[in-house]
N, C-alpha and C positions, 0 to 999 in steps of 0.2 A: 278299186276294192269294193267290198257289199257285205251288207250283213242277211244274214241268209242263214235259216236251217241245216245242219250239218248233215242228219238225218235225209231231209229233203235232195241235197246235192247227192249224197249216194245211190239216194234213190234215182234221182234223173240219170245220173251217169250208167247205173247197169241196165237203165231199161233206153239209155242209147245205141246196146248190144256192140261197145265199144272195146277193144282188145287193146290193154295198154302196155304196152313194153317194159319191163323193168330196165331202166337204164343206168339204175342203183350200182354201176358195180365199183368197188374199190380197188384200188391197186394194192394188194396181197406181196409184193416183190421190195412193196418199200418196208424200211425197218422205224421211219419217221417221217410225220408228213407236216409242212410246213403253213402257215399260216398270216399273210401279211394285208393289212389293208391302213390306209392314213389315218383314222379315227383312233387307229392302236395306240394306246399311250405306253411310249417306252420309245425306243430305236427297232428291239428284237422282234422278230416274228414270233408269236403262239408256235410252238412247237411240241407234237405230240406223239410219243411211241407205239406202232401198230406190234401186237404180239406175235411173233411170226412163230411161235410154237401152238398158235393158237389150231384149233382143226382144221380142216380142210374145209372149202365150200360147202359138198357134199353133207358134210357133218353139222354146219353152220361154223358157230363162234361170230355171231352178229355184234358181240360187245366190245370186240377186241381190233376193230377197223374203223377207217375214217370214209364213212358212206358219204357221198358226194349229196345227198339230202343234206348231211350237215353242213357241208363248205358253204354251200347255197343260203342256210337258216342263218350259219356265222355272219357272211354277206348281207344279209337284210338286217342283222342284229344292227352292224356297224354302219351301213347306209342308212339308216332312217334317224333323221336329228342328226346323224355322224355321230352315231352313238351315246349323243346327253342323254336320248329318254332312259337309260340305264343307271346316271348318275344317281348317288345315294340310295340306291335301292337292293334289301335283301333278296339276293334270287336263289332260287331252290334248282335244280337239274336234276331231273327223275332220269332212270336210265343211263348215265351216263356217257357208259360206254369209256372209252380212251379220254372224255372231260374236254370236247374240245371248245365243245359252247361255252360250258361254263367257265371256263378260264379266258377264253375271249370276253364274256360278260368284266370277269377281273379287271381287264386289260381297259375297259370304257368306264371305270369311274364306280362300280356296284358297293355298297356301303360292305357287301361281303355276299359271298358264294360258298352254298355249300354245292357241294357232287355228293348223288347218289348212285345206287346198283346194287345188283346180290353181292352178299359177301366173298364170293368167289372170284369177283373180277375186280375186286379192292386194289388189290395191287400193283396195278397199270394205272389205276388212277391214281394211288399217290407219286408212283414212280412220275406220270407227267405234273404234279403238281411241285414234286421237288425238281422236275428239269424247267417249270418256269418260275419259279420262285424267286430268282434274280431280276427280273423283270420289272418294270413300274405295273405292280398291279394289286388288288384288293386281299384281304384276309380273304383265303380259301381253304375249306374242309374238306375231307371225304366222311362220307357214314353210309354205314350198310343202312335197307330200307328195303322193305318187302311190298308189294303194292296190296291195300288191303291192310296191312298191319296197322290197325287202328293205334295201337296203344308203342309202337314201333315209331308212329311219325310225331305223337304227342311228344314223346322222350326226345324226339328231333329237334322237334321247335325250342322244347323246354334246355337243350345243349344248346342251342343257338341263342339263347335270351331272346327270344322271338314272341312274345305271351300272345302278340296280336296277327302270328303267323308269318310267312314271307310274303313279299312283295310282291315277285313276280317269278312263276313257276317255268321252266321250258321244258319242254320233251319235243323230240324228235326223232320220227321214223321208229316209232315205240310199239304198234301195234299188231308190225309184222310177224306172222308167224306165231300167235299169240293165243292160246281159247277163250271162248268167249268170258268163265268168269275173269280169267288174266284181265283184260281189257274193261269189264266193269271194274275192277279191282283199283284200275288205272283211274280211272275217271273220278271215282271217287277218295283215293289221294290226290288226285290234282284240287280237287274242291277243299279235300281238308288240310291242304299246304298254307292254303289263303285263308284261313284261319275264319273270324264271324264278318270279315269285311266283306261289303256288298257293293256294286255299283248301283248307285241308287235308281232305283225303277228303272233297270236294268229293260228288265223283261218286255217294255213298252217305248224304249228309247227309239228316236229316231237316228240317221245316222251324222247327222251332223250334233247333237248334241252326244251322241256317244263320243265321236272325236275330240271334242274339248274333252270331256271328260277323262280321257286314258290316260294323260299324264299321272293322275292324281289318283287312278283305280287300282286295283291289285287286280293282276291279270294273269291269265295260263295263257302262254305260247306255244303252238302246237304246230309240230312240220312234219304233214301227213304227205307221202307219197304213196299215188297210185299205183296198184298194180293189176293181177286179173282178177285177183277174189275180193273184189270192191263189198259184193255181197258177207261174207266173210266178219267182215271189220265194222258190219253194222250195230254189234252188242255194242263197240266203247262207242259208237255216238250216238244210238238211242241213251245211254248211260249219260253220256254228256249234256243233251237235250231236257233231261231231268233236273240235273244240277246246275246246268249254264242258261244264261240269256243266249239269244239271237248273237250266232259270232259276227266279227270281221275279217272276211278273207282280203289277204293279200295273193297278190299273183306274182310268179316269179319268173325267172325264162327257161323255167324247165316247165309246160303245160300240166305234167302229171305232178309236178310239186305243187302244193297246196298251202297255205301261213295263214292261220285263222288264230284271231285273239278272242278270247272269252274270258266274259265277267260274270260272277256269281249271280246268282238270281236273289232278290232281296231274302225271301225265303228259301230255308233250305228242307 
């Protein structure tokens, strides 16, 4: 792993004149897609309904599938510690999608999980939160959430009993297909998830003191996958580079997935 400018890396990778593959594709034929790894607390796998009235490729419906960015982010969530760095910890999920993070998040111990998304794709996410509901896993919400909606995520926190924000924010494979305010929109609820907590001297950390320190920091989880309009997707991390210190990238075994943890910058 490295900590490195996020801004920086996009910039090197388009000026490699590199052509990346989207290899993102989900399987559209299944009606539910399953989810198992040891760290899971329970017997059951995570289990999660893909919408199959949802549109066509063609058309998108990016909220209503299980993109293989996520299986991958779910996998690192649960590999790393075996899932404690999640114990006791409020975690937010921007995007949801089908919830399949954040219901895995449930599954390792999170003191509680809320799922977000527009209010139009609510419904798949409660639906898979009442199909894991039997399960050993954490209090979990759904709430609509507009990115951008200042006073939209205030009311968030303030349902959550959260006065000092959440803990630990995830998005995933969120930027795709997105304009550029969408994407600053993004970056800056990620920053105001985490509420006035900062990682201290954040901004000047090195990377061995940053690592002690993540246990105990409130952090945004982010799983960016490459694809060809690298340039594109420059608004949300110049946007990020604003509001966050220097991430930590994780690597994964897909080359074009990317796992970067960012901490607030002391100042915002």
């Amino acid at each position: 792993s490295a900590v490195t400018s996020t801004s920086r890396v996009c910039h090197r990778t388009r000026t490699r004149g590199r052509r990346f593959v989207d290899r993102a594709r989900m399987d559209r034929t299944l009606a539910s897609v399953e989810f198992s790894h040891p760290a899971l607390r329970g017997a059951s796998p995570v289990t999660v309904r893909q919408n199959l009235d949802a549109p066509s490729a063609e058309e998108e419906g990016t909220a209503r599938w299980v993109w293989p960015g996520a299986t991958a982010t779910a996998r690192w969530l649960c590999d790393r510690d075996r899932g404690r760095w999640l114990e006791n910890k409020h975690v937010l999920e921007l995007g949801s999608g089908t919830g399949l993070l954040g219901l895995v998040a449930a599954r390792l111990g999170a003191a509680s999980v809320t799922l977000t998304d527009l209010p139009s794709e609510l419904d798949l996410l409660r639906a898979n939160v009442a199909l894991n509901s039997i399960a050993a896993s954490s209090p979990t919400r759904v709430e609509p959430l507009v990115w951008g909606d200042e006073t939209g995520m205030l009311q968030l926190i303030d349902r959550a009993r959260l006065p000092s924000g959440f803990d630990v924010v995830l998005c995933c494979d969120l930027v795709y297909r997105n304009g550029d305010e969408h994407q600053r929109a993004l970056a800056r609820t990620m920053r105001r998830a985490l509420g006035d907590a900062a990682f201290p001297g954040a901004e000047n950390a090195t990377s061995e003191k940053k690592e002690k320190k993540t246990e105990s920091s409130r952090v945004a989880v982010v799983a960016y996958q490459f694809r060809e309009n690298v340039l594109g997707d420059s608004p949300f991390f110049d946007e990020v580079d604003i509001l966050f210190a220097d991430p930590r990238r994780h690597d994964t075994e897909d080359e074009d997935l990317w796992l970067f943890e960012y901490w607030p910058k002391t100042e915002r």
